[in-house]
C-alpha positions as CSV (number, residue, x, y, z in Angstrom):
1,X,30.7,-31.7,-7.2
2,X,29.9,-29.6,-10.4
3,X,30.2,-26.7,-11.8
4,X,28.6,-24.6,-14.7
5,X,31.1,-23.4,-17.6
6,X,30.7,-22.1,-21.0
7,X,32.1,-24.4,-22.9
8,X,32.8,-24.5,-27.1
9,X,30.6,-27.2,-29.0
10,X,34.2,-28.2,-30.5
11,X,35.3,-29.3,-27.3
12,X,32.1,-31.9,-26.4
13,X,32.7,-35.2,-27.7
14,X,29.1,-37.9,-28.1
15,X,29.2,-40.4,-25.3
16,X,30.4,-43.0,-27.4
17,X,28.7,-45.7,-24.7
18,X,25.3,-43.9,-24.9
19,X,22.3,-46.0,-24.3
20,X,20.6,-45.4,-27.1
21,X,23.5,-46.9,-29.2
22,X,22.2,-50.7,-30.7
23,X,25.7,-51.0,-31.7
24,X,29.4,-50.1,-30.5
25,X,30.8,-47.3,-32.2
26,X,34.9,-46.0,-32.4
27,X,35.2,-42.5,-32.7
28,X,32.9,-38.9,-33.0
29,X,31.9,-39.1,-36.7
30,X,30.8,-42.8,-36.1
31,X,28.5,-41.6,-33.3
32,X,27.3,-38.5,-34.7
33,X,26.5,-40.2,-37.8
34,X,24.6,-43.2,-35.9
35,X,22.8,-40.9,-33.4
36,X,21.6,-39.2,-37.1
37,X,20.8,-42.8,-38.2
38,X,18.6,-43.4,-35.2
39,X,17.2,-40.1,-34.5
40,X,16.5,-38.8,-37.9
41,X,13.9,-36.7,-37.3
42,X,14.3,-35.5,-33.9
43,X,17.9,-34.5,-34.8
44,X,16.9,-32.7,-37.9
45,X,13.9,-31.1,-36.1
46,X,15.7,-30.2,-33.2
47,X,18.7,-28.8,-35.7
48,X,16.1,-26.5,-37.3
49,X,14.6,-24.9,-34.0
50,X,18.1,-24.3,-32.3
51,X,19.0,-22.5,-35.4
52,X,16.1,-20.0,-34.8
53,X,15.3,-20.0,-31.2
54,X,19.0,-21.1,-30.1
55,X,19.1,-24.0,-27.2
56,X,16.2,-24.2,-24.4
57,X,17.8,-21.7,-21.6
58,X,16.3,-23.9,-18.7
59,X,18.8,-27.0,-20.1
60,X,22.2,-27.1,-20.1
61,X,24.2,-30.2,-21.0
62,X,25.7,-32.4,-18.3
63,X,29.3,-33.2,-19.1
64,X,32.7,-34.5,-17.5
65,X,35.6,-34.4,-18.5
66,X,37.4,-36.6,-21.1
67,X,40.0,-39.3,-19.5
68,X,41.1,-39.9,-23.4
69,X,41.3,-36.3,-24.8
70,X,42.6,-33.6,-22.1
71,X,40.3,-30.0,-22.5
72,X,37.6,-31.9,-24.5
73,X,34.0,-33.2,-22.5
74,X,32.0,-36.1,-22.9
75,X,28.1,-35.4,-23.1
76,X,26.4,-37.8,-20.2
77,X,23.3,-35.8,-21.0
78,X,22.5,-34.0,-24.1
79,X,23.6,-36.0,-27.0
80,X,21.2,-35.1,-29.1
81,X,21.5,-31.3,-28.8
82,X,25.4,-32.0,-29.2
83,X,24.7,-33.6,-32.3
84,X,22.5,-31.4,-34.0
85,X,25.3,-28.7,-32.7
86,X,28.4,-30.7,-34.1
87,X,25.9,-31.2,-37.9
88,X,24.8,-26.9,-37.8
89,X,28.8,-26.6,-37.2
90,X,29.7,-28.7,-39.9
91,X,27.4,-30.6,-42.0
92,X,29.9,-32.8,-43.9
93,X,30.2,-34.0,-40.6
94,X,27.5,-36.3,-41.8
95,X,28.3,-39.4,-44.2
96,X,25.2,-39.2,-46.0
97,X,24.5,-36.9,-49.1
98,X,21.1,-36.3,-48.0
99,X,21.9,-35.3,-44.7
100,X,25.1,-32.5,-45.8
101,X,22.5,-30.9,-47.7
102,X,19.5,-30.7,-45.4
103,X,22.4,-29.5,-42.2
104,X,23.7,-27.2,-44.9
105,X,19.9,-25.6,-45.8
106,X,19.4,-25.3,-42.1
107,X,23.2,-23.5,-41.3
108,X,22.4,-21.3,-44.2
109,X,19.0,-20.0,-42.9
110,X,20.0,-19.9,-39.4
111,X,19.2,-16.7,-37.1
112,X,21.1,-18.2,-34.3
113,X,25.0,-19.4,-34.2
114,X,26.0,-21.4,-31.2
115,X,29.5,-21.5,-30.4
116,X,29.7,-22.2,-26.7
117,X,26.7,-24.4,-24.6
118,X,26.4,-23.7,-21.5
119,X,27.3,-26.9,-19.0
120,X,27.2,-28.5,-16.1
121,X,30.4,-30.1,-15.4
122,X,30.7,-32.6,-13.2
123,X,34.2,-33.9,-11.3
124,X,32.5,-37.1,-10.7
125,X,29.8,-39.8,-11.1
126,X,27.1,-37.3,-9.4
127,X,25.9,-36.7,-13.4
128,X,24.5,-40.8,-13.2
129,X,21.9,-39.6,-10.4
130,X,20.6,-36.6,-12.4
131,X,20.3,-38.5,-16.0
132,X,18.9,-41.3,-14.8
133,X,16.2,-39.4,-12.7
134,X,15.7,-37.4,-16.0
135,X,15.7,-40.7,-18.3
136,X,13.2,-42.9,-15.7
137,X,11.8,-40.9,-13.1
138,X,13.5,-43.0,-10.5
């Protein structure tokens, strides 16, 4: 079953098990900063068009809810778009020097300000069938 709910960025935590993850990571600022590592560009990129167009309308994020943290949601699709969120929200969430500054340029010379995402929040495992179908086709 799921439902859709406006839901503030501050309150989506990374999948810290996401596939695309070479490595295990403990904790939010490990993950955003190792999705950044591994998806420089598209992050950055996709940082600098949410800032002027805001996020795609036809796409919400597909959550549930956190067993671990009570009123916060784990992204099962969407990590990307959380983390270019969580970096426009606060760039010194990024370790790098490099990367504060480029988040920072972007936040600055934003049009858009994204507070809340809209979600699809799911009360079980139903999300597995829709991101892999979105990830494989299958």
């Amino acid at each position: 079953m799921s439902e859709i709910k406006l839901i503030p960025v501050s309150k989506l935590l990374l999948d810290l098990e996401n596939p695309r993850f070479p490595e295990e990571v403990t904790g939010q600022r490990a993950a955003i900063n190792l999705m950044l590592k591994i998806q420089e560009d598209k992050i950055t990129n996709l940082a600098k068009d949410i800032a002027v167009n805001g996020l795609d309308p036809s796409e919400n994020l597909m959550v549930f809810e956190s067993d671990d943290e009570p009123g916060f949601y784990v992204v099962a699709e969407g990590n990307r778009r959380t983390t270019a969120l969580k970096l426009l929200a606060n760039p010194n969430s990024a370790d790098s020097e490099k990367f504060k500054k480029i988040f920072n340029k972007i936040k600055e010379s934003a049009t858009n300000s994204i507070s809340k995402v809209s979600c699809v929040v799911f009360d079980d495992e139903g999300y597995e069938h829709w991101v892999n179908l979105k990830h494989t086709g299958d």
